[in-house]
N, C-alpha and C positions, 0 to 999 in steps of 0.2 A: 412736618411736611410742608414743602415748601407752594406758597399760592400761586396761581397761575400767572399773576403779575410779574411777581418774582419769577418765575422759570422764564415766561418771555424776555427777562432782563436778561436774564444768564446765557438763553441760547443768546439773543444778538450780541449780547459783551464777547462771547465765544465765538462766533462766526466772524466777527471782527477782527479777533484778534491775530491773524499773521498779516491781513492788513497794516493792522496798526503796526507791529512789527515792522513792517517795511517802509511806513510813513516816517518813522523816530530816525532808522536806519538810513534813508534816501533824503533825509530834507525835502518830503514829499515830495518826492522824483526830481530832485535838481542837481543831488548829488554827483552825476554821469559828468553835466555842464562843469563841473568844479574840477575836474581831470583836466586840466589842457596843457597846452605847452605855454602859451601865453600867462597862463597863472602862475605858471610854475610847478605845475605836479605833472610832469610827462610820465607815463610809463610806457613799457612793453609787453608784448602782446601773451609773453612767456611768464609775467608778471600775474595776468588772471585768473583766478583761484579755481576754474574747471580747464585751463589750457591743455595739462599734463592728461588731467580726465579724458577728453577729448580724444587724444591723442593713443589713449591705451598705455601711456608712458610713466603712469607714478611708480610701479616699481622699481625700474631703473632709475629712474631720477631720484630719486628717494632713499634709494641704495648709494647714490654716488654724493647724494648733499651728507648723509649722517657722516663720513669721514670728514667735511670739512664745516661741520656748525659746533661753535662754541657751547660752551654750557650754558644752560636756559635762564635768566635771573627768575623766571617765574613759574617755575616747576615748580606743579601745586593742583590741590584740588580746590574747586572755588565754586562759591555761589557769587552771584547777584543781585545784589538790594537795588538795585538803581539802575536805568538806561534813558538816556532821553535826548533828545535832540526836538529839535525847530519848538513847538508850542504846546508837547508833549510829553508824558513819561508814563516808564511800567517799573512795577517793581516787585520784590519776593512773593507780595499778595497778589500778585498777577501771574505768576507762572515760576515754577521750580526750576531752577538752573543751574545744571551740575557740571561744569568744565574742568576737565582733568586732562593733565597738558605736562610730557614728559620732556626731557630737553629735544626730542625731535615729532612725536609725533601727537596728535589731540585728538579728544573726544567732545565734543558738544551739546547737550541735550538741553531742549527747553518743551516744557509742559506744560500748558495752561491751567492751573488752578481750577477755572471750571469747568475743565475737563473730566473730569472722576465726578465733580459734584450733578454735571449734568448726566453722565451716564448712568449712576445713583438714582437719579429722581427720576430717569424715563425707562429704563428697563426694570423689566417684573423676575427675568433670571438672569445670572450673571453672565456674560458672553465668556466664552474659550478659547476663544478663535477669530479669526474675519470671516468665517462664513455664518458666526452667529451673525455679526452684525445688519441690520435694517438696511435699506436704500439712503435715509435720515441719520442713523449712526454714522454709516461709511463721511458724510459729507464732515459730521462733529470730529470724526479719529483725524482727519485730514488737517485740522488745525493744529497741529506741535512740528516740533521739529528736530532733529538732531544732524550730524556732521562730524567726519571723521579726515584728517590729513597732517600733515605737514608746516609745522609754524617753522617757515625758513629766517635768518636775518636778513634784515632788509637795510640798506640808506637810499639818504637821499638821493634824489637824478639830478639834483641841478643845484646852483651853489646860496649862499645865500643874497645873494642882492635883491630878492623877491621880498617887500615885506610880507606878504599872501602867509608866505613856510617859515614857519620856527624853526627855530635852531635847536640843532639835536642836546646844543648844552642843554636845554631846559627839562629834556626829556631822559629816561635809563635807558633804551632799547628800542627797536623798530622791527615790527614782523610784517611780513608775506603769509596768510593762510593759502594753501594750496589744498583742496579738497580730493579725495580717491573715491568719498562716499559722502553723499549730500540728499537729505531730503528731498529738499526744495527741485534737487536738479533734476531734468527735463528733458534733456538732450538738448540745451540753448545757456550756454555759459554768460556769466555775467559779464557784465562791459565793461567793469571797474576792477583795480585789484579790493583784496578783501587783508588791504594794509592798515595799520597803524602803531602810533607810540605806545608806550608804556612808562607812565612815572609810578615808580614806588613809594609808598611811606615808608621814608627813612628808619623809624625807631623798631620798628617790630619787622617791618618788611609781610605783614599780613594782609595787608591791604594794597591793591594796586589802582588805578584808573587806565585807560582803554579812550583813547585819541583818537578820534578820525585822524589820517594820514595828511589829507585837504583843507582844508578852509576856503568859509562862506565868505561871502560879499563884504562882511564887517570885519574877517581875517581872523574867524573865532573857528574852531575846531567843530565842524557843523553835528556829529554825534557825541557823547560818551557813555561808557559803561564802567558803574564802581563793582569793583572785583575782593571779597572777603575768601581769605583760606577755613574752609568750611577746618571742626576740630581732627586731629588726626590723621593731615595731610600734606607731613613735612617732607622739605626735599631730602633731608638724612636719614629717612625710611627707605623702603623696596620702591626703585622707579621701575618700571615694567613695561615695554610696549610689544605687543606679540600683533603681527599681520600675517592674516591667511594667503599660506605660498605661491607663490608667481604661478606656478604647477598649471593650477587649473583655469587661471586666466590667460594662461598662455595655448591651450590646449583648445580654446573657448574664440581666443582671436578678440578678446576683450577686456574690460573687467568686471566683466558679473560673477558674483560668486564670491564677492570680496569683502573683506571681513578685521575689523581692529579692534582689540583690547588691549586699555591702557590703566595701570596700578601705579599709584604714589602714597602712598603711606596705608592705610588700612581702609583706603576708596579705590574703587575700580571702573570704569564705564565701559561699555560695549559697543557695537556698532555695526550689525551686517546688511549687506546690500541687499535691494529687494532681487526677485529672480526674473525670470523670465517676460522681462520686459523692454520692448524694442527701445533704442537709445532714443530714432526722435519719434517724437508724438503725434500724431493726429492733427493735420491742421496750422503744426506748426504752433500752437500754444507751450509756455513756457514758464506754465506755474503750475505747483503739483495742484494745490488747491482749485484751478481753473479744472485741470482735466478729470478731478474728479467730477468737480460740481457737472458738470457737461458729461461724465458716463453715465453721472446718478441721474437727472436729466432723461437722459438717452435711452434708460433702462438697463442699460448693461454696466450690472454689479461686477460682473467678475472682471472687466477690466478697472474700474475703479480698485477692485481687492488686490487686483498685480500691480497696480502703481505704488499701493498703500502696504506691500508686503516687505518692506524693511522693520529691522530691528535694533533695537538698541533701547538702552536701561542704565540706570547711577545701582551701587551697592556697595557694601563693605565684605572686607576681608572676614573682620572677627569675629560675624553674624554665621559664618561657614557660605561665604558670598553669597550672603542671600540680594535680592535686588527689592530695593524700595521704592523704587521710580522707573516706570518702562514706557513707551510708548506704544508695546500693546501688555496695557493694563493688568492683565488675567495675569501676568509673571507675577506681578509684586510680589513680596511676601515668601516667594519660591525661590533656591539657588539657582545659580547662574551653571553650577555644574555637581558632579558627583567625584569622588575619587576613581572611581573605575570609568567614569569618563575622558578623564584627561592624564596623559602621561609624556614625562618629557624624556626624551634620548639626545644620547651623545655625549663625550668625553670631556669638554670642556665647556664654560659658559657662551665662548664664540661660536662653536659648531653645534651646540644643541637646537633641538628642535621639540616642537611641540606636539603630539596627537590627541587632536578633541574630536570624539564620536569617530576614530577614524580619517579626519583630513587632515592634514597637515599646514600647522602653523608655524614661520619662521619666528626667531626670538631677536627682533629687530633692536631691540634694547632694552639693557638689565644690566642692571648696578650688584646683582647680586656675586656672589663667590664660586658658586659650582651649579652642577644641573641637580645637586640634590638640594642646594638651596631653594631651587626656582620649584624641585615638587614638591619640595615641603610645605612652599605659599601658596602653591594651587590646591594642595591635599587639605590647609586649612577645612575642619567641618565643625557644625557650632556646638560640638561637647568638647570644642578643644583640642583633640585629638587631631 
């Protein structure tokens, strides 16, 4: 059991940690400054990874980019040993990170390591739910993160006479994340796009690196992140991306209710949006972390529990998709579904469709052959059968 020393470490290492997160990420908030035209990174405004959000417009958009994005080089599922930027870094022993990334659309999750360790040492029964959790809990669950959208290609805006911008020789590829569902988001989009390179290692192609888009003052790529293809997670397996149907976000006059799962090889991630929660917040704050900490504060749990009421989880197929990794915790260990939960319709693999618990999910993209291919993946249960 761990001494009281030790758990003061763990919560501040924890409470710290999407902080930190965003210091490696921001070049402790200078990253914005590095956007300019003068530098040479102009972008547009349609370029910013909550625009589309905003707007209520990723489905359409989304719907009309997959007919014209090439195939993905990095369709894959992947962890993270490595992130670091300015005079920092985190890595595996710091947080689980599962990105699973179809040639159109991505899953994101990041988890803090002593997250389970700390909710281990301070709770006496296991939570089920967010209305087990404490006023003290709620502030701890508020540290992870996940994200769900659209890795568009991207180049450059301007040519190269800038020494600031590398040359795309040196790099394989350039994305635009455009997000539909975002932890962090707040109803206040970020300022920057959520672009950058990707170099491959050539020999196996299992490993990638992840370029800031920008560069720093010395004309060095002010973040990056090394990317391993976790085993099992090749692109010549089942690529799968299913998004819950326009239907009810159109009925809605938004996007709440909105929902992605994406499969590549015998990994899967999840991603639904929290409910019932107004777009802007309180105050005009624009961190989720802030408005909890200020509900917990306030006393009032149950809006910290609406802000905190998104889901999302990493799992494999050949466990009978059990999920190993969630961000509300109590799933692990549990499927992500049942066979008489989920059933797919339609005659062909272009017009089929998906029903889980009864809504209706489009089948946005799938490599498979037929719609008995795509139930045979979902019907996956772990006697095999």
């Amino acid at each position: 059991m761990a001494s009281s020393e030790e758990l003061d470490a763990t919560v501040e290492r924890h409470l710290d940690w999407s902080d930190k997160q965003r210091r490696i990420l921001t070049a402790n908030d200078r990253a914005d400054s590095f956007y300019t035209v003068e530098r040479g990174f102009a972008f547009t405004a349609q370029e910013l990874p909550h625009y589309h959000l905003l707007k209520s417009t990723t489905h359409a958009v989304f719907d009309e980019w997959k007919t014209q994005t090439p195939k993905n080089p990095i369709v894959g599922a992947w962890k993270r040993p490595l992130f670091y930027g300015g005079w920092e870094n985190s890595t595996d022993q710091d947080e689980r990170v599962y990105n699973v990334q179809t040639h159109t659309l991505f899953i994101d999750l990041r988890i803090p390591t002593t997250k389970n360790r700390l909710f281990g040492a301070i709770s006496t029964s296991p939570a089920q739910s967010l209305q087990d959790l404490t006023a003290v809990e709620l502030r701890y669950y508020a540290r992870q993160h996940c994200f769900a959208g659209y890795s568009f290609p991207s180049v450059k805006t301007t040519d190269d006479s800038n020494n600031n911008k590398p040359s795309s020789l040196f790099f394989d590829a350039c994305y635009a994340r455009h997000h539909c569902i975002d932890w962090n988001f707040c109803g206040a989009g970020r300022s920057r796009p959520n672009k950058w390179w990707v170099e491959i290692e050539p020999t196996t192609r299992n490993l990638w690196k992840e370029w800031a888009f920008a560069t720093d003052d010395a004309a060095q790529q002010y973040y990056c992140e090394r990317w391993e293809r976790l085993p099992g997670a090749a692109a010549d397996g089942p690529v799968v991306a299913l998004r819950k149907s326009a239907a009810a976000a159109a009925s809605s006059g938004s996007e709440v209710g909105d929902g992605v799962i994406v499969v590549v090889g015998n990994h899967f991630n999840y991603c639904l949006s929290r409910q019932g929660v107004p777009c802007q917040p309180p105050d005009g704050t624009g961190s989720l972390v802030g408005l909890v900490d200020a509900a917990v504060e306030n006393g009032d749990l149950e809006a910290a529990r609406a802000w905190l009421s998104m889901q999302g989880g990493h799992g494999t197929i050949s466990t009978g998709w059990t999920i190993d990794a969630a961000i509300e915790f109590w799933k692990e260990g549990t499927a992500l579904w049942s066979k008489s939960d989920v059933i797919v319709q339609g005659t062909s693999i272009d017009d089929c469709h998906v029903l889980w618990k009864g809504e209706l999910w489009d089948v946005f993209e799938c490599n498979l052959a037929t719609p008995e291919d795509l139930q045979a993946l979902l019907h996956v249960q772990d006697d095999g059968n």
